[in-house]
TINUTOR-507988 format. One record per atom (N, C-alpha, C): residue in one letter; z negated, x, y negated. Coordinates in steps of 0.001 Angstrom, whole numbers, padded with zeros to 6 digits, always signed. Atoms other than C-alpha are relative to their C-alpha. Example, Ala and Ser with C-alpha at 12.3 -4.5 7.8 and 13.67 -1.06 7.14 Angstrom:
2
a+000000+000890+001190
a-007800+012300+004500
a+000000+000900-001200
s+000060-000820+001190
s-007140+013670+001060
s-000730-000770-001090
END
This chain:
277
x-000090+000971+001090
x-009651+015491-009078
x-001206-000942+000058
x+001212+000967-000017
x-012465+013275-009835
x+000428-001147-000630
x+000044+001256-000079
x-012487+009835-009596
x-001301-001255-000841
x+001418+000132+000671
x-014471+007189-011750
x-000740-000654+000243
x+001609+000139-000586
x-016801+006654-009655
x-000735+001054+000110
x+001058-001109-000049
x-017862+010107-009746
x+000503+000917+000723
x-000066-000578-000739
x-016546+011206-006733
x+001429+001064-000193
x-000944-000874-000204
x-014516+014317-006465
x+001043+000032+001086
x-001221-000511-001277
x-011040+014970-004047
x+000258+000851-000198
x-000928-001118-000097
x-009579+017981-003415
x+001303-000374+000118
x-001495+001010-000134
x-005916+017249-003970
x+000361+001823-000020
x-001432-001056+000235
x-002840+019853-003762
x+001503-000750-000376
x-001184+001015+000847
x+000239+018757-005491
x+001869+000994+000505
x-001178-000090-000408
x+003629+019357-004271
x+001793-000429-000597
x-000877+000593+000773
x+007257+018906-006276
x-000289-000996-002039
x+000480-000235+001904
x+007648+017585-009988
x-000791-002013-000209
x+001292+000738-000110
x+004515+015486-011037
x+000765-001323-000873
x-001114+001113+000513
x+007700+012725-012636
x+000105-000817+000750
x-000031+001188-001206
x+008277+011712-009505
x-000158-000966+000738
x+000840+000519-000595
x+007609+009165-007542
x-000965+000402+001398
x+001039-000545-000522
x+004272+009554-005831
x+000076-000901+001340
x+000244-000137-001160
x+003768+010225-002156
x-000944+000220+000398
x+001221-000264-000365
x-000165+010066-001365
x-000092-000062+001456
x+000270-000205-001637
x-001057+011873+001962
x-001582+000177+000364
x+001170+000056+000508
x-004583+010885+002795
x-000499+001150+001593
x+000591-000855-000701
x-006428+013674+004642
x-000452-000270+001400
x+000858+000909-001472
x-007556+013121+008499
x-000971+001275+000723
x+000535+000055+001215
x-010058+014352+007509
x+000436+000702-001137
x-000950-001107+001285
x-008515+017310+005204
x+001251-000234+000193
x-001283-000151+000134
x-005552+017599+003747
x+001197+000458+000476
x-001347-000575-001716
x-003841+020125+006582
x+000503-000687+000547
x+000027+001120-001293
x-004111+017588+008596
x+001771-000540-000084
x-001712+000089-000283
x-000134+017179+006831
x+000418+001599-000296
x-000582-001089-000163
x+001811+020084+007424
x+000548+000299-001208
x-000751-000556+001166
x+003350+022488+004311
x+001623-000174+000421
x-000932+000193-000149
x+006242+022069+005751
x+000691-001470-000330
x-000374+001778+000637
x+006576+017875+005402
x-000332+000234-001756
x+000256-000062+001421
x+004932+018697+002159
x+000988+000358-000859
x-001142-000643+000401
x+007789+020773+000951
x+001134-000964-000174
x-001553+000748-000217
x+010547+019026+002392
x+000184-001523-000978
x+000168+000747+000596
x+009440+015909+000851
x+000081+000136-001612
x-000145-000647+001753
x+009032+017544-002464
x+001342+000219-000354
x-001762-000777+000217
x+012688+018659-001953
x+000601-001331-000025
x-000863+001197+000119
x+013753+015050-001485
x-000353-000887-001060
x+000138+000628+001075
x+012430+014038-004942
x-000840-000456-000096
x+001350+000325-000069
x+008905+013114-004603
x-001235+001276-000387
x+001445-000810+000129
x+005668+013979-006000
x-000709-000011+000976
x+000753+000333-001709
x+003750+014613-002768
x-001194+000806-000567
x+001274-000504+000189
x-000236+015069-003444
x-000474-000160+001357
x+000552+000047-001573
x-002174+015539+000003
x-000906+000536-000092
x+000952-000150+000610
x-005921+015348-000608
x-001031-000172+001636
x+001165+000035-000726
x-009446+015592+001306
x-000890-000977+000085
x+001223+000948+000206
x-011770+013025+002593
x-001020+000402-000802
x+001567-000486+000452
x-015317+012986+001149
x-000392+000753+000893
x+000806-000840-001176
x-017212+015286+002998
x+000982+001139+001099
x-001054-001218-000955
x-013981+017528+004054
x+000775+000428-000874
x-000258-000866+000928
x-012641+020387+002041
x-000267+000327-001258
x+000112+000008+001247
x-012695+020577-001295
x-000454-001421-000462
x+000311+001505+000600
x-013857+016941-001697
x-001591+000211+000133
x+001324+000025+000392
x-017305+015913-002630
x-000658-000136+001575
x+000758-000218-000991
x-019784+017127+000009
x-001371-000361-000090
x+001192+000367+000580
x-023211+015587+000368
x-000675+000105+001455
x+000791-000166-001336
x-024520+014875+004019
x+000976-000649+001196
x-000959+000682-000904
x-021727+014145+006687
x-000869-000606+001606
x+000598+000016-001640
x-024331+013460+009581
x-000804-001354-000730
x+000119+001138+000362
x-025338+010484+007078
x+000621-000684-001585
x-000205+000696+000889
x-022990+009083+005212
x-000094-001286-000531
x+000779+000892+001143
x-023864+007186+002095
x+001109-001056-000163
x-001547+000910+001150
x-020239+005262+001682
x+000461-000134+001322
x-000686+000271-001554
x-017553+003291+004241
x+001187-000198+000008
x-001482+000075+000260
x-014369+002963+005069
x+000257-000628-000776
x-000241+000412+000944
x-013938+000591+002572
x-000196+000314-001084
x+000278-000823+000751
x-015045+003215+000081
x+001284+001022+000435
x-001259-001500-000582
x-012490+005739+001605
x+001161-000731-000357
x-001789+000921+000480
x-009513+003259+001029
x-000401-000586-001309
x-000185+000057+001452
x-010864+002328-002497
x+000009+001261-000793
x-000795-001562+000494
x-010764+006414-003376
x+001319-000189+000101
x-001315-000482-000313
x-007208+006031-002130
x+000771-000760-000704
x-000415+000954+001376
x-006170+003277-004764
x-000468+000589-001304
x-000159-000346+001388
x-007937+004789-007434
x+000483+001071-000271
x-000596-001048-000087
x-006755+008100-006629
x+001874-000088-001024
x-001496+000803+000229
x-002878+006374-006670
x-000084-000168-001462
x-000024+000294+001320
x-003996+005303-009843
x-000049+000518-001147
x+000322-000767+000594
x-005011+007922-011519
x+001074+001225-000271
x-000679-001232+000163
x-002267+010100-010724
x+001081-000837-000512
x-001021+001115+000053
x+000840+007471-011310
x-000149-001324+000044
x+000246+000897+000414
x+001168+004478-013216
x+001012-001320+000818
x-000555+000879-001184
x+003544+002999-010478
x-000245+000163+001112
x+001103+000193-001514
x+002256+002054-007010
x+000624+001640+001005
x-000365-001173-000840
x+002477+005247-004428
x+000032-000583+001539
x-000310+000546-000955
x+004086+005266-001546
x-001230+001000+001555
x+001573-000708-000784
x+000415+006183+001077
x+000524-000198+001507
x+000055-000332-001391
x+000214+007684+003882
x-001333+000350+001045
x+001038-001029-000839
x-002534+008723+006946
x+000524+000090+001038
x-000258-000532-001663
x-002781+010262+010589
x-001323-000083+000230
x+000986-000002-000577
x-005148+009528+012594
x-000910-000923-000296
x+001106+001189+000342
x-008434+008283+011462
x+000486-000463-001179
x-000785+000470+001457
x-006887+008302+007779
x+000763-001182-000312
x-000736+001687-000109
x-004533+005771+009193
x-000625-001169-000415
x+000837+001099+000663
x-007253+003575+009344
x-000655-000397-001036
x+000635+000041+001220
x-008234+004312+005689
x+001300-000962-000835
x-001336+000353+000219
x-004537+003995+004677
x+000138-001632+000415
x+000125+001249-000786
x-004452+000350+006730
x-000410-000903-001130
x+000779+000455+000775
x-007409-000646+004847
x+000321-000276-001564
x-000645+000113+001377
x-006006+000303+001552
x+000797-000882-000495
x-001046+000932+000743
x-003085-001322+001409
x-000250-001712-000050
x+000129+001334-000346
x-004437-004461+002801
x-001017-000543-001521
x+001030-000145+001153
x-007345-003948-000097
x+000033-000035-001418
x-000542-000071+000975
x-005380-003097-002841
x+001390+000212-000336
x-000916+000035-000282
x-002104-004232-002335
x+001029+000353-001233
x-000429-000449+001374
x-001021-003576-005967
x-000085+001285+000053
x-000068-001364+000336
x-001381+000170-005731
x+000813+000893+000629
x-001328-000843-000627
x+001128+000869-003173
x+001341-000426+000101
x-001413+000499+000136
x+004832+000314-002905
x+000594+000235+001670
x-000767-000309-001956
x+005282+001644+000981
x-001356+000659+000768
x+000852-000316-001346
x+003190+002436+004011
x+000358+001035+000952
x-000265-000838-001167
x+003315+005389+006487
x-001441+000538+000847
x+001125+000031-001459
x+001138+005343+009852
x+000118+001061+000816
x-000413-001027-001010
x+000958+008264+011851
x-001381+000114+000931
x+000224-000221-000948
x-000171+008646+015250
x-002056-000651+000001
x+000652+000700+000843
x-002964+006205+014338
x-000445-001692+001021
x+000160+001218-000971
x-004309+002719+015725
x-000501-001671-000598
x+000278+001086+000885
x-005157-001101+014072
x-001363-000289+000334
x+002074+000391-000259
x-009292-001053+015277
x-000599+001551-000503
x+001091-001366+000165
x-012158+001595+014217
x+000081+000593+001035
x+000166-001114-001145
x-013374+004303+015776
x-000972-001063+000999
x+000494+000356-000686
x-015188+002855+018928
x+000296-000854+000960
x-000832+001171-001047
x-014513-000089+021689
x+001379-000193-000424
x-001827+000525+000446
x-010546-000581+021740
x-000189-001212+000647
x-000609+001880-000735
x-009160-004372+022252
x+000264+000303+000960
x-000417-000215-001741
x-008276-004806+025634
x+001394+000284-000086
x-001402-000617-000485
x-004310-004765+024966
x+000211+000940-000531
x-000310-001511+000623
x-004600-001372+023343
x-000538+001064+000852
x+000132-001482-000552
x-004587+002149+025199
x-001183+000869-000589
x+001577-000790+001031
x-007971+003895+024447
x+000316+001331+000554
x+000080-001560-000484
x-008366+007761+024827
x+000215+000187+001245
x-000016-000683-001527
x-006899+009070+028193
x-001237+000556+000437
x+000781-000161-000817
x-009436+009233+030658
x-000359+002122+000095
x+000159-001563-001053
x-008989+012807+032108
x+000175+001108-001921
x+000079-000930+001015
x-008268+014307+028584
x-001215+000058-000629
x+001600-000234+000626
x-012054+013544+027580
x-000190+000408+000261
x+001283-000747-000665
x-013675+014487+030495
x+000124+001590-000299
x+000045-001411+000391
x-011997+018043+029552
x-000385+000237-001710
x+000631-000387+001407
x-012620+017855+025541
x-001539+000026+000373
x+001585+000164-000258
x-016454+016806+026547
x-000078+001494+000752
x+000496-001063-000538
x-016499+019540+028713
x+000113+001638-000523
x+000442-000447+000983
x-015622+021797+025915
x-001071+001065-000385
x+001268-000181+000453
x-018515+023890+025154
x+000145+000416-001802
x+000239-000272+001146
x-019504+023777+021639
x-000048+001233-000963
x-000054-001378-000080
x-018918+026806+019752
x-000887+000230-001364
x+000867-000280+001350
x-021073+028139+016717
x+000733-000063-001227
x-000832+000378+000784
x-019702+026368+014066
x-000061+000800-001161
x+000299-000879+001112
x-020436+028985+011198
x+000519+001145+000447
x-000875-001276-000281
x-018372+031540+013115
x+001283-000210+000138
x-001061+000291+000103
x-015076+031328+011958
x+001462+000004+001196
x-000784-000249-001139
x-013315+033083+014974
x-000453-001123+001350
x+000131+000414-001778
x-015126+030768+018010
x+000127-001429-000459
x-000233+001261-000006
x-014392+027756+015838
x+001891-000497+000260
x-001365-000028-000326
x-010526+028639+015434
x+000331-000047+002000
x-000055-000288-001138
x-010676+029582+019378
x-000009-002109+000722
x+000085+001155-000773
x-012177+025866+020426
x+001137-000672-000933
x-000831+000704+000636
x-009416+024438+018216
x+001205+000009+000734
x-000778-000321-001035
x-006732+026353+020484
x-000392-000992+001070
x+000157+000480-000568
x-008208+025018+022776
x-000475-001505+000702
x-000327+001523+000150
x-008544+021163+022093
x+001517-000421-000132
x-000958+000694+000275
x-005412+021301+021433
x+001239+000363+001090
x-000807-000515-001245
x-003810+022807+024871
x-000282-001488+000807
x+000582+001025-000503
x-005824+019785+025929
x+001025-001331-000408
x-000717+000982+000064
x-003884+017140+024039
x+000827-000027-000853
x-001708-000234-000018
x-000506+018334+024335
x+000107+000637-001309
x-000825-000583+001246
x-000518+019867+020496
x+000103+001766+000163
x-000363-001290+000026
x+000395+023688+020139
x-001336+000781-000353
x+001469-000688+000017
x-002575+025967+020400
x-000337+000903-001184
x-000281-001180+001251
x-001408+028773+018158
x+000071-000779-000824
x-000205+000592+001407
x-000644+026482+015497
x-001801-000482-000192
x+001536+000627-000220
x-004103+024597+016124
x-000773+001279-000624
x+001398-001541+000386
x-005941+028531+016109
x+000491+000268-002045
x-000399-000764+001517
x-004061+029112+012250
x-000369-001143-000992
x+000352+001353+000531
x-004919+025327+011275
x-001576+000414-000460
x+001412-000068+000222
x-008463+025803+012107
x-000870+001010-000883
x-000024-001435+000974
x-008873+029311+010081
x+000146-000314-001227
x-000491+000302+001303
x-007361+027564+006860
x-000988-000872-000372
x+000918+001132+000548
x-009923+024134+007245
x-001670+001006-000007
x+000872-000816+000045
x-012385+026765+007960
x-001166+000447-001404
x-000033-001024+001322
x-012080+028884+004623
x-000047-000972-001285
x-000559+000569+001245
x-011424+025722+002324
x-001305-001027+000490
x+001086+001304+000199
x-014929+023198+003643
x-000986+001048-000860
x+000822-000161+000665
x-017761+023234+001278
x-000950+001266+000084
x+000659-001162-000374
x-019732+025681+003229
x+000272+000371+001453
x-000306-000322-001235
x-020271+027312+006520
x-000888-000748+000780
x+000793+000748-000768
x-023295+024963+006874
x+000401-000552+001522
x+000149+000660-001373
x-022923+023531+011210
x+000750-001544-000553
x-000149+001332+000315
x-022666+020007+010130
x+001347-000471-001591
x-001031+000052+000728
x-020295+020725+007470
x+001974+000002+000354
x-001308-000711-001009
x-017810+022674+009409
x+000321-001199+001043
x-000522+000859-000706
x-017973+020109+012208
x+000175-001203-000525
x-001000+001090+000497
x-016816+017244+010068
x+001107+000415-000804
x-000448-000051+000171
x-014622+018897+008964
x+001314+000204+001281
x-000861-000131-001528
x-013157+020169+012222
x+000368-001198+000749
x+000229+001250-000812
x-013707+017043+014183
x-000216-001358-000519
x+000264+001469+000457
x-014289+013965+012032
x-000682-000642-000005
x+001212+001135-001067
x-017534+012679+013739
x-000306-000364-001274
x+000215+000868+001341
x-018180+011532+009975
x+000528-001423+000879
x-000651+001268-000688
x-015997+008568+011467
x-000861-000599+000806
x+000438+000223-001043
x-018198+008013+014157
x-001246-000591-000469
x+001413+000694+000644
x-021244+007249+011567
x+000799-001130-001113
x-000026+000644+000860
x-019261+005205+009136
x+000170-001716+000396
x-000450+000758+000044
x-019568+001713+008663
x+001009-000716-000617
x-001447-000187+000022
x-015937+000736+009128
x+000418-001747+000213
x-000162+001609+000328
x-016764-003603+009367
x+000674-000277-001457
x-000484+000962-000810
x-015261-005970+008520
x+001349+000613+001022
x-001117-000566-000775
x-012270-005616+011368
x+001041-000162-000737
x-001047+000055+000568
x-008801-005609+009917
x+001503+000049+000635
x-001387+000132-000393
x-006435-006319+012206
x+000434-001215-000044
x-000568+001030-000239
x-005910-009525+012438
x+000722-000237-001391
x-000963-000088+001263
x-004927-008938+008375
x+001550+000724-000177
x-001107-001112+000000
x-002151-006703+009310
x+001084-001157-000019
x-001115+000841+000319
x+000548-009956+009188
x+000103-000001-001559
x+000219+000219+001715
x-000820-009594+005237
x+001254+001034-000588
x-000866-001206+000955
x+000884-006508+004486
x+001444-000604-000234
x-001457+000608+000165
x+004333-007281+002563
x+000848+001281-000740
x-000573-000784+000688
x+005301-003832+001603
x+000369+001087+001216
x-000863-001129-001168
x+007973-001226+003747
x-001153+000916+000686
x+001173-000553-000698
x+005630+000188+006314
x+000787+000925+001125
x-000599-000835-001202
x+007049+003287+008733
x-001333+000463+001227
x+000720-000504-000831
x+005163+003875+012127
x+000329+000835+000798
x-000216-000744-000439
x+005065+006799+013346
x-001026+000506+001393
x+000275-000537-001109
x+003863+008346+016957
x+000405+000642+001184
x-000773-001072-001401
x+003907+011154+019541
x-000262-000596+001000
x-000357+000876-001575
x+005203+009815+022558
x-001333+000941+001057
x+000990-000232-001007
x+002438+012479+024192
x-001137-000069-000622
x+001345+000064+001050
x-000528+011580+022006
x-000574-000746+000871
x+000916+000258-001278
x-003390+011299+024641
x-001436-000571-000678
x+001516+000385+000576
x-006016+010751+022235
x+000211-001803-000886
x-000251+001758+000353
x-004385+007468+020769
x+001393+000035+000237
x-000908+000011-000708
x-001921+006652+023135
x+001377-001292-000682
x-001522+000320+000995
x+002074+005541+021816
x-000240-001861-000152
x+000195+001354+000150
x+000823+001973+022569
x-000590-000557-001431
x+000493+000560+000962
x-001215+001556+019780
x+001249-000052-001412
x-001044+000213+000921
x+001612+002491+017293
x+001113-001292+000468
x-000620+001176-000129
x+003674-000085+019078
x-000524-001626-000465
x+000440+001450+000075
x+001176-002836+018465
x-000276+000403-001919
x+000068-000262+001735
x+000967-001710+014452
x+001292-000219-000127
x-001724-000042+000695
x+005164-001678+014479
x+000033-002015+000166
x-000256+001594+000193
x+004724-005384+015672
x-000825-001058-000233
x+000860+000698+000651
x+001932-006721+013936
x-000058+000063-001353
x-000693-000319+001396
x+003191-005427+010158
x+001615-000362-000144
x-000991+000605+000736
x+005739-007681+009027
x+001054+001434-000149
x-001570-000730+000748
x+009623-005578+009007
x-001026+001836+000409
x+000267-001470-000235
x+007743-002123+010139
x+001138+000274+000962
x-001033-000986-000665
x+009911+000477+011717
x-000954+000970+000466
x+000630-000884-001057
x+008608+002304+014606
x+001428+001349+000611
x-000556-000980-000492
x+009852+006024+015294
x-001460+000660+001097
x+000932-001058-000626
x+008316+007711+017910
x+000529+001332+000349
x-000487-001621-000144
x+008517+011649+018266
x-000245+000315+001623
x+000046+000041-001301
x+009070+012387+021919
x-000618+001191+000331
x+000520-001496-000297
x+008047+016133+021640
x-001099-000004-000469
x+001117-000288+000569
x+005087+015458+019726
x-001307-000840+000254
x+001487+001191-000321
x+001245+014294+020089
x-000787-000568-000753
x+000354+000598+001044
x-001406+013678+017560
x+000196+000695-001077
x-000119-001100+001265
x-000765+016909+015450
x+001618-000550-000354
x-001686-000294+000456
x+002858+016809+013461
x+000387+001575+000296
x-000348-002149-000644
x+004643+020003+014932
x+001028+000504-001808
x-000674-000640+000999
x+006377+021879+011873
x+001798-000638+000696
x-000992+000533+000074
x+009565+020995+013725
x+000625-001061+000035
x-000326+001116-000091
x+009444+017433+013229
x-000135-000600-001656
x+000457-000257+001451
x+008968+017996+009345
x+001196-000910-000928
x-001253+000464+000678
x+012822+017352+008570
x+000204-001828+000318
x-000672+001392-000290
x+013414+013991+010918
x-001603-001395-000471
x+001115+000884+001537
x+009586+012623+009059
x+000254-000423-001151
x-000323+000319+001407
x+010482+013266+005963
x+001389-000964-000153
x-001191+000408+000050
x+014036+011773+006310
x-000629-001800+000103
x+000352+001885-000345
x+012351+008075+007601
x-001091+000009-001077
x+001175+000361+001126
x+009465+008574+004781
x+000774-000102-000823
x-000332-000147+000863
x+012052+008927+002426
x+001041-001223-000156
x-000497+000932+000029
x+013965+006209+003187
x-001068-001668+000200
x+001028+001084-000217
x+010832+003887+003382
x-000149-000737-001615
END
């Protein structure tokens, strides 16, 4: 869908387009939420759209190793998006880095949403964590870093290191190898630098993501659900605790079986607390 600023999203649309709207913002692509939440959600009476950053999938691709736009561009796509599709506020969601787009949004354009959902997610950018927040487990870097890089234009050794990031932190490998095959087949090209922002996010890692925004998080005044896997090594359950009690009336679930990925079998007891949000 294109946006009027120009910029294109890749969206997929889910249940009847009457509904009220459920925006799931990509971390970075749209996989990133499972067909299964997608569904189920659709089944509980919601329009559920679940769309692509810039520079990941079907969204407008330009140079991810220097992007032109900042998080505060990524959370004003996600208002006008809202806007464009439904003339009453949507209830937005992210995971991960998205979170922090999602965050941004609502705080940004508090008129465009009606509810909040945080998943496995944290209240600072990518880079230095506050001191009372849990930064990336130690021992799970030194093994992602150690990693070896695989030729990102070969579809099979990118699915493979995907398995294998994700044996690393705690998510399901096989699911990870059928994930990575799908974001694969659906980014812009096979270009290196394409593929790995799409795979990996390091877009994040170049964007400027100032001003900070936590200390706004008492702002938010609209139903906010936080969600996190109790084994999520890469942004550890703490940080969702300090988002459940720094957002006014949030509700903190944490998934005990799960890490930063959503497992397919946590699809039903998600959707059930998104739907009551």
């Amino acid at each position: 869908m294109q946006l009027p600023n120009g910029v294109t999203l890749g969206t997929e649309h889910f249940g009847d387009p009457a509904a009220p709207l459920v925006l799931l913002i990509g971390g970075t692509t749209m996989l990133s939420w499972p067909d299964a939440l997608c569904g189920t959600l659709a089944r509980g009476g919601r329009h559920v759209v679940r769309y692509d950053l810039r520079d990941s999938g079907a969204s407008t691709t330009l140079d991810p190793d220097a992007p032109a736009y900042t998080l505060r561009d990524l959370a004003a796509d996600a208002a006008a998006l809202a806007r464009e599709l439904d003339d009453r506020p949507a209830h937005l969601a992210g995971i991960g880095v998205s979170g922090m787009v999602a965050q941004v949004a609502a705080l940004d354009h508090p008129g465009a949403f009606s509810a909040l959902t945080l998943y496995g997610t944290r209240p600072v950018a990518p880079g230095p964590v506050d001191p009372d927040l849990p930064d990336h487990d130690a021992n799970a870097m030194r093994e992602l870093f150690a990693l070896p890089m695989p030729d990102w234009a070969d579809r099979a050794a990118v699915a493979e290191r995907a398995a294998a990031s994700a044996e690393i932190l705690g998510n399901d490998p096989e699911a990870a190898r059928r994930l990575a095959a799908r974001v694969f087949d659906r980014a812009a090209s096979t270009d290196p630098a394409v593929q790995l922002a799409n795979h990996l996010g390091m877009v994040f890692s170049k964007l400027d993501c100032t001003p900070r925004w936590r200390e706004r998080l008492p702002e938010l005044a609209i139903p906010t659900l936080v969600l996190h896997g109790r084994r999520d090594v890469f942004f550890p359950v703490g940080n969702g605790e300090a988002l459940a009690r720094e957002i006014p009336g949030a509700r903190l679930v944490v998934l005990d079986h799960a890490a930063s990925a959503i497992p397919d079998a946590a699809a039903e007891k998600i959707a059930e607390a998104m739907l009551a949000a």
